[in-house]
C-alpha positions as CSV (number, residue, x, y, z in Angstrom):
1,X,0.0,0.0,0.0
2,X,2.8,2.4,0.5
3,X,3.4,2.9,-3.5
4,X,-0.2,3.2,-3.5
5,X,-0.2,6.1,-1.7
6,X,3.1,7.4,-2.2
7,X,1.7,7.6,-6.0
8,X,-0.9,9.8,-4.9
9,X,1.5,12.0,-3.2
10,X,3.5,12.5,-6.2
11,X,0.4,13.4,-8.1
12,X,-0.5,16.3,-5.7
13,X,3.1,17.2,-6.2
14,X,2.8,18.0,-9.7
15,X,0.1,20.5,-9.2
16,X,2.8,22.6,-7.9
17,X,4.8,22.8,-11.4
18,X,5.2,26.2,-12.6
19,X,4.4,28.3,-9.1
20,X,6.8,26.6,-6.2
21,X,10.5,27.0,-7.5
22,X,12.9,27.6,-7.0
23,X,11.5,25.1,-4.1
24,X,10.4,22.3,-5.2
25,X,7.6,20.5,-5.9
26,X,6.2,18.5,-3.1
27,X,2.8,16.3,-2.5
28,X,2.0,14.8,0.9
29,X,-0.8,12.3,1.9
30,X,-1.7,10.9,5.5
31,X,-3.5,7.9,6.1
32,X,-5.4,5.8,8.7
33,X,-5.8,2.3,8.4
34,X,-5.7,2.6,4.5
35,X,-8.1,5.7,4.2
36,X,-6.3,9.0,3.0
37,X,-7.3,11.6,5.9
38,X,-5.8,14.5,4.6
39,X,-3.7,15.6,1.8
40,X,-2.0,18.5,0.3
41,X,0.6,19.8,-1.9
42,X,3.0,22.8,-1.6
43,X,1.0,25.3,-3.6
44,X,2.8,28.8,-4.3
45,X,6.4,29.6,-3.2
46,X,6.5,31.3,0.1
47,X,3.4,29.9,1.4
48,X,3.1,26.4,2.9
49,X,4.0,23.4,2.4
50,X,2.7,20.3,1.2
51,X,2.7,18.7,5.0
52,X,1.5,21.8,6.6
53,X,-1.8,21.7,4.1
54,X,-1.9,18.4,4.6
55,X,-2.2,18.7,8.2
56,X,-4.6,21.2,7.8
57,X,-6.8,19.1,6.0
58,X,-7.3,16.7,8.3
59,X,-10.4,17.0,10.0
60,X,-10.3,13.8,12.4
61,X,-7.7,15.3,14.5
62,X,-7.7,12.3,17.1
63,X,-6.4,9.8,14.4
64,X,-3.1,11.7,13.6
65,X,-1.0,9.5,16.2
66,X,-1.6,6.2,14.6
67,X,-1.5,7.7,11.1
68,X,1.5,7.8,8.5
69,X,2.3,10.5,6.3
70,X,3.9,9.7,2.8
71,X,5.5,13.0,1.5
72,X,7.2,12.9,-1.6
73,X,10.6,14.6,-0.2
74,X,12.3,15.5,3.2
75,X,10.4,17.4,5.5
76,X,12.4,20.7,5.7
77,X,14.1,21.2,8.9
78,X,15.2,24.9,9.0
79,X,13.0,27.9,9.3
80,X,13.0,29.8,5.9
81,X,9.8,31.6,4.8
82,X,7.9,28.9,6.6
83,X,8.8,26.9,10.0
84,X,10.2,23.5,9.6
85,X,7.9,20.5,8.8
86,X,9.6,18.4,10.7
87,X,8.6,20.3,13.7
88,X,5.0,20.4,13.2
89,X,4.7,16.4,12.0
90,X,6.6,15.9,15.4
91,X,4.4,18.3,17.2
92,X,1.6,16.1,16.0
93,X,2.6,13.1,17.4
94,X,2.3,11.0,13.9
95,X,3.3,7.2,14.0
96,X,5.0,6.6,10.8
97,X,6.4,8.9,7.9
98,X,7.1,7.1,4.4
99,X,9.2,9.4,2.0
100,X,9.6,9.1,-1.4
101,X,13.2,11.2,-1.7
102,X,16.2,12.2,0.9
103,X,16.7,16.5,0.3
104,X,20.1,17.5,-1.2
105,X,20.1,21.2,-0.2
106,X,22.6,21.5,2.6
107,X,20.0,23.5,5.0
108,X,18.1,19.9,4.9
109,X,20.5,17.5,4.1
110,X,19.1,14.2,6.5
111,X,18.3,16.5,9.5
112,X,14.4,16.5,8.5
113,X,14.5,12.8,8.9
114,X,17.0,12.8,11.8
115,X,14.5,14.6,14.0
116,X,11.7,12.4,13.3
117,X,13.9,9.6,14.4
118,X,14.9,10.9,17.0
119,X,11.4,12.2,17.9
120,X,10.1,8.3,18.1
121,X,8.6,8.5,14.9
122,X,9.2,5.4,12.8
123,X,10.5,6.6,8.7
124,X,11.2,4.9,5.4
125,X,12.9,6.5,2.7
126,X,13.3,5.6,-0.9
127,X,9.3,4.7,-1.9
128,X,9.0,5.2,-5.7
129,X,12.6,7.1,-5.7
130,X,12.9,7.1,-9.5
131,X,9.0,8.6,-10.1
132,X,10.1,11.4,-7.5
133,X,13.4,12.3,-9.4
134,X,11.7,12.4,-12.4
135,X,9.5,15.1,-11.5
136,X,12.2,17.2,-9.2
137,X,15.2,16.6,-11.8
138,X,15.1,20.5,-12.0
139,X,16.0,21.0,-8.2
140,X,17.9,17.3,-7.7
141,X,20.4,18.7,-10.5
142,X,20.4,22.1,-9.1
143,X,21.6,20.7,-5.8
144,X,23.4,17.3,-6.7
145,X,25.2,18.6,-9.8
146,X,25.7,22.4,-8.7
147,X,24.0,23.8,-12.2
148,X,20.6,24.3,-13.9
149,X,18.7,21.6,-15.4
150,X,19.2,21.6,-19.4
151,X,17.1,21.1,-22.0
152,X,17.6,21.5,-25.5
153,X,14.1,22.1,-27.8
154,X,13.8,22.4,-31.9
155,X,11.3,22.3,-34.4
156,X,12.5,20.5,-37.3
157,X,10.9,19.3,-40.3
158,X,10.4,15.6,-41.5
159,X,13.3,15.8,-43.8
160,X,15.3,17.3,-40.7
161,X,15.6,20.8,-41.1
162,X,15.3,24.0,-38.9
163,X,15.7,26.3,-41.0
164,X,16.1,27.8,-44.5
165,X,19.3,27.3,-46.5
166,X,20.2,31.2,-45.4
167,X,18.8,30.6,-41.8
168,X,15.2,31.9,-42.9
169,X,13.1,31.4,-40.2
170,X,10.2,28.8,-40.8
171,X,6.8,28.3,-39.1
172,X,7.5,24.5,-38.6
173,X,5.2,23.6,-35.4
174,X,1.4,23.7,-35.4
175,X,-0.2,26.2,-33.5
176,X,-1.4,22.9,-30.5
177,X,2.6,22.5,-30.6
178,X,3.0,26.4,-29.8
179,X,0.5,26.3,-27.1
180,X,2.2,23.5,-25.7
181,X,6.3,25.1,-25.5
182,X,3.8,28.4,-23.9
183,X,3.3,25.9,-21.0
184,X,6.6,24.7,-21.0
185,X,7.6,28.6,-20.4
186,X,5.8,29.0,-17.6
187,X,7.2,25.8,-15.9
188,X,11.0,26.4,-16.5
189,X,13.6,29.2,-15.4
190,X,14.6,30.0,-18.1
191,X,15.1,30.2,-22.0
192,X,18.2,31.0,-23.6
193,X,19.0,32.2,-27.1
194,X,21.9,33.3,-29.3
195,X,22.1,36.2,-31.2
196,X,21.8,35.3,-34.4
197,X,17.7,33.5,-33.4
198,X,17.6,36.5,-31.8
199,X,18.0,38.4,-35.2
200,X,16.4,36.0,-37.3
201,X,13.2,35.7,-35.3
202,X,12.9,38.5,-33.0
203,X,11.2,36.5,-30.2
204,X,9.7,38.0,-27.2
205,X,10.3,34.5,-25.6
206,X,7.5,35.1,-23.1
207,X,4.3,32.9,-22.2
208,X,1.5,35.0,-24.1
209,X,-0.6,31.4,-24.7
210,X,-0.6,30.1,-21.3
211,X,-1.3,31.6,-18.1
212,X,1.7,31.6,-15.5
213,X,4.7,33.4,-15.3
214,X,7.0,34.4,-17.9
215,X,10.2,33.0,-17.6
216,X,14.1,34.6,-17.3
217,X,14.9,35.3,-20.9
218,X,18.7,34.7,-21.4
219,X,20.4,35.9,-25.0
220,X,24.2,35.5,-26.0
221,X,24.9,38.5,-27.8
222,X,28.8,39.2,-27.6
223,X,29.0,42.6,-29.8
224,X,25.9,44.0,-28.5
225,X,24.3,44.1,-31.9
226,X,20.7,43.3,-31.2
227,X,18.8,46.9,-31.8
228,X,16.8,48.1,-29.2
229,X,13.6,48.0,-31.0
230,X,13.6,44.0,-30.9
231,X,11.2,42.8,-28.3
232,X,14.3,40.8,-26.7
233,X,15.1,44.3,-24.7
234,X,11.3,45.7,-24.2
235,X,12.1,45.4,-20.6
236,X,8.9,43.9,-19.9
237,X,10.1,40.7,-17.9
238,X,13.5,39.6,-16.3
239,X,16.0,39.5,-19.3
240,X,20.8,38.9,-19.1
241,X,21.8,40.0,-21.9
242,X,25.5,38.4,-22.3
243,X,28.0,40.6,-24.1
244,X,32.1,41.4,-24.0
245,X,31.7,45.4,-23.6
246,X,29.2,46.8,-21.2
247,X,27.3,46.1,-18.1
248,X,24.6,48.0,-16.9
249,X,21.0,47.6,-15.9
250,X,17.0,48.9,-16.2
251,X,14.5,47.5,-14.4
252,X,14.3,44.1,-15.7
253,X,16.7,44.1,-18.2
254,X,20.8,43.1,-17.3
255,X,23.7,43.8,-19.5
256,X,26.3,41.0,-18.1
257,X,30.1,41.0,-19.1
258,X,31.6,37.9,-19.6
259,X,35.3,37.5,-20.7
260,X,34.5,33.8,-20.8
261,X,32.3,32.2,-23.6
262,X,33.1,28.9,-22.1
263,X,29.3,27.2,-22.0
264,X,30.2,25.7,-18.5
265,X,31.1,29.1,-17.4
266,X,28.2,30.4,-18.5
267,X,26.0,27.5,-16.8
268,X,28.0,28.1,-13.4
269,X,27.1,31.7,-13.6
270,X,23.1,31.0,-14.3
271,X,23.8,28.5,-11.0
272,X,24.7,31.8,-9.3
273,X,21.9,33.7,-10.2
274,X,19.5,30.8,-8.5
275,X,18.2,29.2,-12.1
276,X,17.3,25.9,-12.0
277,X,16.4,25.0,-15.7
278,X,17.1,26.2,-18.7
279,X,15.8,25.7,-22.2
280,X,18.1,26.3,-24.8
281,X,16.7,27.4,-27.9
282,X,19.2,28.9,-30.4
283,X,20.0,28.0,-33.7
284,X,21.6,24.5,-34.9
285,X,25.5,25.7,-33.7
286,X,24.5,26.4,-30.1
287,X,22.5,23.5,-29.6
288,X,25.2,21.5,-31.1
289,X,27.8,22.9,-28.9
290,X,26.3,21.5,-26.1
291,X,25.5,18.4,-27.5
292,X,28.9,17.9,-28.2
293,X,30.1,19.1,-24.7
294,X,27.2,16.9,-23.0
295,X,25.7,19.8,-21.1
296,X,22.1,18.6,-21.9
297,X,19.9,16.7,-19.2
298,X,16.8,16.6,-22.1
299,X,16.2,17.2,-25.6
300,X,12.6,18.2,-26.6
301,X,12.1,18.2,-30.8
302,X,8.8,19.0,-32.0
303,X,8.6,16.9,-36.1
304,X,6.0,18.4,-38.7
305,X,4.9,16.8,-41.6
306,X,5.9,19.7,-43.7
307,X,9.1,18.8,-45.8
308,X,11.9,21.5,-47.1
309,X,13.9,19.8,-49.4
310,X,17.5,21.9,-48.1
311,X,18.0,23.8,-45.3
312,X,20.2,24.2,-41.9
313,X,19.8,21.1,-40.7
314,X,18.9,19.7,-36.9
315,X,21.6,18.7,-34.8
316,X,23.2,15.4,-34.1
317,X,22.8,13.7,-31.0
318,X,22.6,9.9,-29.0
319,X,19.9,9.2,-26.7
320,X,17.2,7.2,-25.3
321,X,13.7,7.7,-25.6
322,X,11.7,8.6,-22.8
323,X,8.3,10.0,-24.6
324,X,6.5,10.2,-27.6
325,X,3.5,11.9,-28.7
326,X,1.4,13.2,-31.4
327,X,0.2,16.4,-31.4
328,X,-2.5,17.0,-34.4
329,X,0.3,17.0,-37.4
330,X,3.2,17.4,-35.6
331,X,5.1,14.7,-33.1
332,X,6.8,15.6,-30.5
333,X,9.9,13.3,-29.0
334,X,11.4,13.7,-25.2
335,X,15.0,12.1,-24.9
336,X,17.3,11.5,-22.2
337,X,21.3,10.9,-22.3
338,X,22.3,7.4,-23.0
């Protein structure tokens, strides 16, 4: 029954995507005697979390010390812009805490189940590890591998192209494919661009399709030749511009010097700045540089139907499928290092 329930935790979870980082996304469930008396999911970052709604749901107050609680991370154990879970499940005097994954950040780091231990309370870790990793891959990287989570995403045709034989931008995705990268932008950090997409297509690279936030808007553009007209630098959400000659700064906008052009330098400095995924979409050289450097956690590739004959073709790359799906005339693949 514990994967049973532990599922349902990690459903609740996911309700979170999009509104909780750069925390991350947790579910929790309690139970008595196999009936789910409460649940709840950390909802908005800066508010509660998932075990503190879940308490709060429960309405049979008198079963909480022979109940378990599966949560679908480490209860916090530090006070940040909420008290520590741990405290309050301990306060409640709850039997037995199942736990889908152990907490990386050093502020939690094994104290959260430490203090239930030590508290009486009897905890399992490790139920449905892989299913919870999957959906906090974002923070897990931040925290395990010290950078942002990396995804690369193209639209290519069914002959493999991106683009025109001169780089001519193409409508190649349907408009249910468009909707669905507007999502995507309000679930991720950030999206990052080099200059010559940023010339060619003149994106605002915001999430006008889907309601959320818009995300950090990153663009590579070394001699600082984007004019100011492009909606790139409208100023109307967060945007680094990257560039070898100035640094200065509006209200959203950031000019950043770099003397570096080192992609893992660059990645190290978006660590910095507390982003913990990143979507790469630039032209076929960027994403190609890091393919070739492996500094990709996820490639996303929308395929039309529509055929070019030439062009600037998609990138090369090695990896295993993790998803496939059709969306009206387009197919979109999801793939994962070997």
């Amino acid at each position: 029954m514990d994967e049973l329930f532990m599922q349902r935790a990690l459903e609740l979870a996911q309700l979170g995507q999009g509104t909780v980082a750069p925390n991350p996304m947790v579910g929790c469930v309690i139970v008595h005697e196999n009936r789910i008396i409460g649940e709840g999911w950390h909802r908005q970052y800066g508010q509660a979390h998932a075990e503190v709604n879940a308490l709060n749901d429960v309405t049979e107050r008198d079963l909480l010390p022979q109940a378990t609680v599966y949560v679908t991370l480490e209860p916090c154990s530090h006070y940040g812009k909420t008290p520590p879970c741990a405290d309050r499940l301990v306060s409640e005097g709850v039997r037995r805490v199942v736990i889908c994954n152990d907490d990386p950040n050093p502020l939690v780091a094994g104290r959260g189940i430490r203090k239930l231990r030590e508290a009486g309370i009897e905890v399992e870790t490790g139920v449905l590890a892989a299913e919870g990793r999957r959906i906090n891959r974002r923070f897990l990287t931040y925290f395990e591998e010290n950078r942002p989570f990396l995804i690369l995403k193209w639209a290519e045709t069914a002959d493999g192209y991106l683009a025109g034989r001169e780089g001519q931008p193409l409508q190649i995705s349907n408009a249910v494919s468009r909707r669905l990268l507007h999502k995507w932008r309000t679930e991720e950090d950030a999206f990052l661009v080099g200059t010559r997409t940023l010339q060619a297509d003149n994106p605002q690279l915001n999430a006008r399709l889907w309601p959320g936030r818009n995300p950090v808007r990153i663009g590579l553009d070394r001699a600082l030749n984007l004019p100011d007209t492009f909606h790139f630098l409208d100023d109307s959400q967060v945007t680094l511009v990257y560039n070898q000659s100035e640094t200065r700064q509006t209200e959203r906008t950031q000019w950043v010097v770099t003397d570096s052009w080192d992609l893992p330098t660059l990645i190290q400095d978006l660590r910095q700045r507390s982003i913990q995924s990143v979507v790469i979409e630039g032209g076929p050289t960027l994403l190609q540089s890091f393919i070739e450097q492996n500094l990709w956690d996820e490639i996303r590739i929308f395929r039309s139907s529509v055929r070019l004959g030439s062009g600037l073709a998609a990138p090369d790359f090695c990896g295993t499928l993790l998803q496939k799906d059709r969306l009206l005339t387009d197919e979109l693949s999801i793939w994962a290092p070997l």
